[in-house]
N, C-alpha and C positions, 0 to 999 in steps of 0.2 A: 590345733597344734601350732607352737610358736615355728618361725622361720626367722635366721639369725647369718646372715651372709655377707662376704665381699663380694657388691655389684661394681664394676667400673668404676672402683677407686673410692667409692662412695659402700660405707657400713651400712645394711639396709634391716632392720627392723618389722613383724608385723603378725596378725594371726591368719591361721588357715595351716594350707597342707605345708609340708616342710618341702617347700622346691631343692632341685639343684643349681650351686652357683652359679652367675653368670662370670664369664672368663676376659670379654672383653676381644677376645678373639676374632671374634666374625662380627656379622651386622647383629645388630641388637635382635634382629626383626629374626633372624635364625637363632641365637640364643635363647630367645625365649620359646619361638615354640620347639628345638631339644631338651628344653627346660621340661615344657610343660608333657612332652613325649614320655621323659624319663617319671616324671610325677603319675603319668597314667600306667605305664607299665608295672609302674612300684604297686598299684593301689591306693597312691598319696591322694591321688584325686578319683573321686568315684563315682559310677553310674547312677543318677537320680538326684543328683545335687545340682542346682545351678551356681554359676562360677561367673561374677562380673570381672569384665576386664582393668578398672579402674583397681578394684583392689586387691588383683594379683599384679599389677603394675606398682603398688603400694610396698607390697611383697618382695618387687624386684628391683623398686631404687629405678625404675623407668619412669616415660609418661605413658598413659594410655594407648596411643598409636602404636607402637611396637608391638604391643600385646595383641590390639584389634588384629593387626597385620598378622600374628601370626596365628592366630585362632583361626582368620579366613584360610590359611593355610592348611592348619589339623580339621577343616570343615569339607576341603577341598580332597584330599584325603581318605577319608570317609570316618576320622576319630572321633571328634564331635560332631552335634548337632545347635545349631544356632538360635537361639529366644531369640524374640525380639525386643529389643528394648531391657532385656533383662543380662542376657551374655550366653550363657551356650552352657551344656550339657553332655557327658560321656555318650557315644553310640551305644550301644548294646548290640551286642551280633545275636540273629536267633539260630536256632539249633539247626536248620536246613543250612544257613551260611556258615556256619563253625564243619559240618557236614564238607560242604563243596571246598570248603578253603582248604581244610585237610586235607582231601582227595587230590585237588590239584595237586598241594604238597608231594605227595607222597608220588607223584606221576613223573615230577620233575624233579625230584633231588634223589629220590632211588638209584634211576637209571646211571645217573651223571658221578652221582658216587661207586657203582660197583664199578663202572669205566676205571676209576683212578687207581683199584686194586693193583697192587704190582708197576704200578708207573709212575708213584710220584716222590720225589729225591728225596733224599737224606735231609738235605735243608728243608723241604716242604713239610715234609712227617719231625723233624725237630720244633718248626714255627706252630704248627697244629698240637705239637704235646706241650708247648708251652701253653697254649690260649686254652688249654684243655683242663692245666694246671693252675691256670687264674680261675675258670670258673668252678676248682675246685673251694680254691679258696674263699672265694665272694662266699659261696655257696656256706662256707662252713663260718662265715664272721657274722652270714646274715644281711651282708649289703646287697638286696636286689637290684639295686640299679647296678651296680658295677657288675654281678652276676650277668645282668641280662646284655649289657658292652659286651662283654667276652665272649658271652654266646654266641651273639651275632655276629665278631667278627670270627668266632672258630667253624661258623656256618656255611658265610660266604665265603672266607678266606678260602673253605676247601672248597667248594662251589667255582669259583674264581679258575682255579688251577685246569678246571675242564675247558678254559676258554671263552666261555657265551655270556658276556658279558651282561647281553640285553636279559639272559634265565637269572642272574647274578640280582638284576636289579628287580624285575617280578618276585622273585624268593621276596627280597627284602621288606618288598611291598605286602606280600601277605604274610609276613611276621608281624608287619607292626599293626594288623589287622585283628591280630588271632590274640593281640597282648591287653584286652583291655580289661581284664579284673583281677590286678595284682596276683605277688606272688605271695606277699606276707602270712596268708594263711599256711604257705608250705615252709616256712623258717620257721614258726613255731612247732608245726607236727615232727620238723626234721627228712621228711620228702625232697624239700631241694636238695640235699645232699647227692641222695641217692640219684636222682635225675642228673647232677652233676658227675658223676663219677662214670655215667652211660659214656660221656665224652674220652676220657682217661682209657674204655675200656674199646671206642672205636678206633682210636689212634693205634692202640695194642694188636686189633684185627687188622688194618691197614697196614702196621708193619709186618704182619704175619702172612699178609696175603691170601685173607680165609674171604674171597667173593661171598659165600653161600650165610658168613657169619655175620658179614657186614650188612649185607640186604635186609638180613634178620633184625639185626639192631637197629638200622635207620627205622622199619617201620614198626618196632614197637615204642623208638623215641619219638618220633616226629607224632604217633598219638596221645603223646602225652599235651599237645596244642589239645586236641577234641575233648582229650578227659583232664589230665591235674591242670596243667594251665593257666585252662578256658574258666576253673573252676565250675566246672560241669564234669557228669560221670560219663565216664567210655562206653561206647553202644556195640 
């Protein structure tokens, strides 16, 4: 698949996965691996392929270094795995760790969510049905990366509002755990929709103040990581 971008000022040209652009924003060496975060989440980049740094740096209009650095980084992580000499490889989570990862999920964003029933402002529940209504959208053009931004911040955002910053940043950390085999398969079937609209419909119980409706819902979304996802079936 071609990739066709403005990198740092510089038009960049090349083949492979279609990354996202680089903005020039931050250090190179955080751009690219958000770059390559968003390419794994998408399914741009896939489980069983090997991926040299030199020509996803070709890709990105960098040099090699940035890339190396940030690869150390998604290796650090636990998203790839490292060849030697060759460049590195998607993780694959096996089904006991898609298992625990959900579990924990569901231990820590349950709880912290029915707490917020009936407590959280007008402004809060406005910011929430907004992020709620971007990943409706995403959801309905098909753009998984911007789907999966909005997600995440409609996750933590309400996550956030409980205070615990240090549970805010664990969440975070097993999302981008749980995200490694695209979603593109559900844009086609038409399923991300439906997984999006869950969000529209917890904002609804939130303002309604249904504790018993929201429990309900977080855990039959948050198994949507073990089953649609994960691209694995629910146990």
């Amino acid at each position: 698949m071609a990739a066709d971008w403005q990198a740092g000022g510089v038009r960049a040209t090349g083949s492979g996965p279609a990354l996202v652009a680089l903005t020039g924003r931050q250090s190179l060496r955080e751009e690219v691996a958000q770059a390559l975060r968003a390419a794994i989440v998408a399914g741009q980049i896939r489980p069983g392929t090997i991926y040299s740094a030199p020509t996803l740096a070709t890709q990105f209009g960098v040099s090699p270094t940035p890339v190396r650095e940030a690869i150390l980084d998604l290796a650090k992580d636990g998203l790839v795995t490292i060849v030697k000499n060759k460049g590195f490889r998607i993780r694959s989570l096996s089904e006991r760790e898609l298992d625990e990862i959900t579990e924990i999920r569901e231990l820590l964003e349950i709880p912290v969510v029915a707490d917020r029933v009936g407590r959280l402002s007008t402004e809060q529940l406005r910011e929430l049905r907004e992020l709620a209504e971007a990943i409706v959208a995403a959801a309905g053009r098909g753009d998984v990366v911007a789907y999966i931004e909005a997600d995440s911040a409609f996750h933590l955002t309400l996550l956030r509002t409980g205070g615990n910053l240090r549970l805010v940043d664990i969440v975070a950390d097993l999302r981008n755990r749980t995200r490694l085999y695209g979603l593109d398969p559900l844009v086609e079937s038409g399923e991300l929709v439906g997984s999006a609209n869950e969000h529209v419909r917890l904002v609804e119980l939130l303002t309604a103040g249904d504790r018993e409706a929201v429990v309900d819902l977080m855990r039959r979304h948050l198994r949507h990581v073990r089953g649609i996802w994960a691209a694995r079936p629910e146990r």
